[in-house]
C-alpha positions in Angstrom: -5.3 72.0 25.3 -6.6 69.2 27.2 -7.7 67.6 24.6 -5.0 67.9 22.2 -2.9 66.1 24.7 -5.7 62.9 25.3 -5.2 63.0 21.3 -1.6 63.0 21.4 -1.6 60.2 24.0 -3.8 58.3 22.0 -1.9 58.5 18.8 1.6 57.6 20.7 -0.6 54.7 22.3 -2.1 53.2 19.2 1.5 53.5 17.1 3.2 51.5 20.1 0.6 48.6 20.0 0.8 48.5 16.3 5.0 48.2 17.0 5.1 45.7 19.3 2.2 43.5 17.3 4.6 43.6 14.5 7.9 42.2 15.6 5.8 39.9 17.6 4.5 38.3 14.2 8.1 39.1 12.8 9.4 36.5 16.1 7.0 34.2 15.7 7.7 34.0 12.0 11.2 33.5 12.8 11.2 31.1 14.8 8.7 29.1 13.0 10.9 29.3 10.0 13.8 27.4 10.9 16.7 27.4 8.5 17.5 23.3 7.4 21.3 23.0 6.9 21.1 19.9 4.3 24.6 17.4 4.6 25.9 16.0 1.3 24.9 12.5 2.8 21.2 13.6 2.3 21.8 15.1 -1.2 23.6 11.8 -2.2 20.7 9.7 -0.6 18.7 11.6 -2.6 15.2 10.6 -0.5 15.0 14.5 0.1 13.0 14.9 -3.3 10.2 12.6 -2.1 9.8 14.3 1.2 10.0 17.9 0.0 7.7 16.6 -3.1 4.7 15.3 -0.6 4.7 18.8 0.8 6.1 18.2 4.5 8.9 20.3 4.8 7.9 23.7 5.5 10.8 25.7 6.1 13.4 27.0 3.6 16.3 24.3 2.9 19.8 26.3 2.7 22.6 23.9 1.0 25.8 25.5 1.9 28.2 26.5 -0.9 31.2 24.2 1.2 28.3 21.4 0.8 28.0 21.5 -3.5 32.0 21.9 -3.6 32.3 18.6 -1.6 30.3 17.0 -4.3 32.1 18.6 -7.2 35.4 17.5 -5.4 33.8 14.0 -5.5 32.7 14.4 -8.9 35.8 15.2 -10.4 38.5 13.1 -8.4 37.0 10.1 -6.3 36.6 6.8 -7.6 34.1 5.6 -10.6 31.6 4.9 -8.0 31.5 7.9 -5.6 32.0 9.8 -9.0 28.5 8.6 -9.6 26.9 9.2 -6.0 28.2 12.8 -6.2 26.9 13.6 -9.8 23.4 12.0 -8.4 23.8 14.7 -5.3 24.1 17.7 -8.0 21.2 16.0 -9.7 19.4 16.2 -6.6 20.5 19.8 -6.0 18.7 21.1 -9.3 15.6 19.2 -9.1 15.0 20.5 -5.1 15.7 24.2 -6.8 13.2 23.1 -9.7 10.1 22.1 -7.5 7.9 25.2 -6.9 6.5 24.4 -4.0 10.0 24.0 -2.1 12.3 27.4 -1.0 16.1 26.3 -1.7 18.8 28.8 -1.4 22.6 28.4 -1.3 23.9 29.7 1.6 26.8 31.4 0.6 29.6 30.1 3.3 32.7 29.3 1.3 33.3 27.1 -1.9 35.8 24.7 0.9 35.4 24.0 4.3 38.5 23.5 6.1 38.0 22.8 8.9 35.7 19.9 7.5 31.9 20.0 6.3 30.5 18.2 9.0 32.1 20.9 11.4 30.9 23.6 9.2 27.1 22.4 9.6 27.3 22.2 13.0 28.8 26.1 13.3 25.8 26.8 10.6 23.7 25.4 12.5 24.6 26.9 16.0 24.8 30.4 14.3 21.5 30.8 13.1 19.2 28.7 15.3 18.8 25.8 12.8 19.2 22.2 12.2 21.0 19.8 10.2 19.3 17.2 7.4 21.8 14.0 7.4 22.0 10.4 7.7 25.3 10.4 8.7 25.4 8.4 12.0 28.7 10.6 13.3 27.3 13.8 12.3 23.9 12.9 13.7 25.3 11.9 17.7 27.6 14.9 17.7 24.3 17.7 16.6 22.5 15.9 19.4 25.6 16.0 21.9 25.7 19.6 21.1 21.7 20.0 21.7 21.5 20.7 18.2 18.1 19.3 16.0 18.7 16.7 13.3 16.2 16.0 10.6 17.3 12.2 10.0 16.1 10.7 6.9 16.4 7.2 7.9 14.6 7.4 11.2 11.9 9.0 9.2 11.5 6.4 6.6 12.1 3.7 9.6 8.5 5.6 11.1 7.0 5.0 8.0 8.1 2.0 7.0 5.3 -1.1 7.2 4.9 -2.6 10.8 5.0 -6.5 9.0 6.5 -7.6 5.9 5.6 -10.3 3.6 7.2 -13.3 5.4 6.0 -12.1 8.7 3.9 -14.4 11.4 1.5 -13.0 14.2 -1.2 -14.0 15.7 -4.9 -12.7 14.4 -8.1 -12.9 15.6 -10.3 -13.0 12.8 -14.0 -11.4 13.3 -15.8 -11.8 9.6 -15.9 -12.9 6.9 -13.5 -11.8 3.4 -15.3 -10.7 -0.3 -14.6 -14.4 -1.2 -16.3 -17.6 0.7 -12.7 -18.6 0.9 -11.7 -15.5 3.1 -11.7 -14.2 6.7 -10.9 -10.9 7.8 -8.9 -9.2 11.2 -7.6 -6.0 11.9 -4.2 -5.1 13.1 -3.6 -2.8 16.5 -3.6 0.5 14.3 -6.9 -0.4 11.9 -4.8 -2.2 9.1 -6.9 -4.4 7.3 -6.0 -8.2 6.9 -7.5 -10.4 4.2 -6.7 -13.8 5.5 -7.1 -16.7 2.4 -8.2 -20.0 3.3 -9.5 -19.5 6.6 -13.1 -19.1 6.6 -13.4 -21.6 9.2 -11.8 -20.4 11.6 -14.1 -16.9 12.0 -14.4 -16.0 15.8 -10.9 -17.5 16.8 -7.1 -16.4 17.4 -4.6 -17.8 14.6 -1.1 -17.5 13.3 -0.9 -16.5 10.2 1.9 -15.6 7.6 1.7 -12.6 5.8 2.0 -12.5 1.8 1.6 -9.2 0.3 0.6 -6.1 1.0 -1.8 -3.3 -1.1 -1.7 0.3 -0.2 -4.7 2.3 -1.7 -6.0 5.7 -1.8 -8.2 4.6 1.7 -5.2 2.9 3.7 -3.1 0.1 3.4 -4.6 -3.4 3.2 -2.3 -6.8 3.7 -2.9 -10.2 2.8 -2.0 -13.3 4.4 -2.4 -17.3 4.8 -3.2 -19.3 8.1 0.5 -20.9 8.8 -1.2 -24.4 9.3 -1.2 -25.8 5.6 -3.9 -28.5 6.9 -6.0 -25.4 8.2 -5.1 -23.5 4.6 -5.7 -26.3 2.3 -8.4 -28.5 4.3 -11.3 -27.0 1.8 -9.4 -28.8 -1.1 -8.5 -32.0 0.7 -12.3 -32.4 1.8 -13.0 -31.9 -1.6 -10.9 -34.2 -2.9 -10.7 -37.1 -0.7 -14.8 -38.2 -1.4 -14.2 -38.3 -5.4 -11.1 -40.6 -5.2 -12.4 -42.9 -2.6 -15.7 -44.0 -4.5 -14.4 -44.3 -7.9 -14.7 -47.7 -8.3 -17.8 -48.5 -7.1 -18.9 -45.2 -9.0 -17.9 -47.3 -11.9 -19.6 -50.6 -10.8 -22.6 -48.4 -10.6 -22.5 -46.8 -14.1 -21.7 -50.3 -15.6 -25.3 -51.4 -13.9 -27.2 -48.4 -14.7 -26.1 -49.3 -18.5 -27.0 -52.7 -18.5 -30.6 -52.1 -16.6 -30.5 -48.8 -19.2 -30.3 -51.4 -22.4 -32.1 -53.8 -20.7 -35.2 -51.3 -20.3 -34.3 -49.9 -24.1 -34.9 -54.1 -24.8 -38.1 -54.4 -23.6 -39.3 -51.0 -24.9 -38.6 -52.2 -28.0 -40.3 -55.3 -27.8 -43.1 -53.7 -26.1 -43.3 -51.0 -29.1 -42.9 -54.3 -31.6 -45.9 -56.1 -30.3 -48.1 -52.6 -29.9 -47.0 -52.0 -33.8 -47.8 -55.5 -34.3 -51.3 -55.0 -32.7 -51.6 -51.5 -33.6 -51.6 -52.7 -37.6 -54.5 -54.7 -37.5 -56.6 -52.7 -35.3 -55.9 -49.6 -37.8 -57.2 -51.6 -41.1 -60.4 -52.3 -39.1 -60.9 -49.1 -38.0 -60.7 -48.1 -41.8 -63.0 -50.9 -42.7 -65.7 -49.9 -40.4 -65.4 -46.2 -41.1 -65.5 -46.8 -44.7 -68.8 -48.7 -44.0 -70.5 -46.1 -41.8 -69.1 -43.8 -44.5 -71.3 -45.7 -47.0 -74.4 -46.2 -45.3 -74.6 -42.5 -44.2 -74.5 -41.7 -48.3 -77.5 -44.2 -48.8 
């Protein structure tokens, strides 16, 4: 009897731990999956689709019903240019429902929100532990006024936007040298490579320089630029330059002379090979003479 009861206990023991392990995964879930109230102003941006395309949103994006009727409303009635924006936010709608990697659902709250949408979001949002997608600037101080989290599009493409645009001056120390001769290289505070043109001379020192371009690749991003002293940018070409036009006279003076010394030489050659044909001729027929005599008296 004894035992039986240890068994019992056991059982009732093991079926509890297996309980509570459960609707702790089940919490944790929950709480990890946060439900994202998307605003019109997002669908209308239509940015969503690159951010839900590279994979970083996670949890399941619920478009309210009140939300797609806004944009119908819009659709149909507004202006030719909001008529436009709010067909583009439909678009949106049905390629977010398209991409397999992304959960969308409609959340079912009402084809028209009266009491506004922006107000509806908010009560969405405070009734089921979410937050709110916008880039509304209103809608986005009152969530946060009500301890609400906003998803802001704009502060995330402001994070991700480049720290310096062509235009752009700082000042770079530059530590080696660039793939051309032409080229130095420095490195921004967060690793960014900078290919600096024209400024191979000034390895070792701190510069300004102006940026031109910028290349992002599969390694990083990589941004080009040009010292901001033209004299310092163009000095190679200047130093190059300035010996050729300086001595072109006297470069000329001194091809004249080499021609006349050149025809004067070809001169003398030419009477020098005259008088050695001249001599040559004679001393040929004697040559013949006396060979044709040895020639002879080698027969007798």
């Amino acid at each position: 009897m004894e035992i039986f009861i240890i068994i019992l206990l056991l059982i009732i023991a093991a079926e509890a731990t297996y309980l509570v392990a459960v609707n702790t995964k089940k919490l944790a879930h929950k709480k990890h999956n946060r439900p994202i109230f998307v605003d019109t102003s997002v669908l209308i941006d239509g940015r969503i689709l690159a951010v839900a395309e590279s994979g970083f949103i996670g949890d399941t994006l619920f478009i309210p019903r009140s939300v797609i009727g806004e944009l119908q409303y819009l659709a149909d009635n507004a202006d030719a240019e909001k008529r436009s924006r709010a067909r583009h936010g439909l678009d949106v709608v049905n390629e977010l429902q398209k991409m397999p990697d992304v959960n969308v659902e409609i959340f079912q709250d009402g084809s028209k929100a009266e009491e506004g949408v922006d107000e509806r979001l908010l009560k969405l949002a405070r009734e089921n532990h979410g937050v709110i997608c916008t880039i509304d600037y209103n809608l986005n101080k009152v969530a946060q006024v009500e301890g609400l989290v906003v998803l802001n599009v704009n502060d995330l493409a402001m994070s991700l936007r480049m720290a310096y645009l062509p235009g752009e001056k700082i000042m770079l120390e530059l530590t080696q040298k660039g793939q051309d001769n032409h080229q130095a290289v420095g490195h921004l505070t967060d690793g960014t490579m900078v290919v600096v043109e024209h400024a191979s001379d000034r390895i070792g020192k701190t510069i300004e320089i102006e940026f031109i371009r910028s290349l992002q690749t599969a390694a990083g991003k990589m941004m080009f630029a040009r010292p901001t002293d033209k004299q310092a940018s163009h000095g190679s070409d200047n130093r190059e330059q300035s010996p050729v036009s300086k001595p072109r006279s006297t470069n000329i003076n001194k091809d004249k002379a080499r021609g006349r010394s050149k025809a004067a030489s070809n001169a003398n050659r030419g009477s020098v090979s005259k008088s050695s044909l001249q001599s040559r001729k004679p001393r040929t027929s004697a040559q013949n003479e006396s060979d044709l005599i040895k020639l002879v008296n080698e027969q007798k």
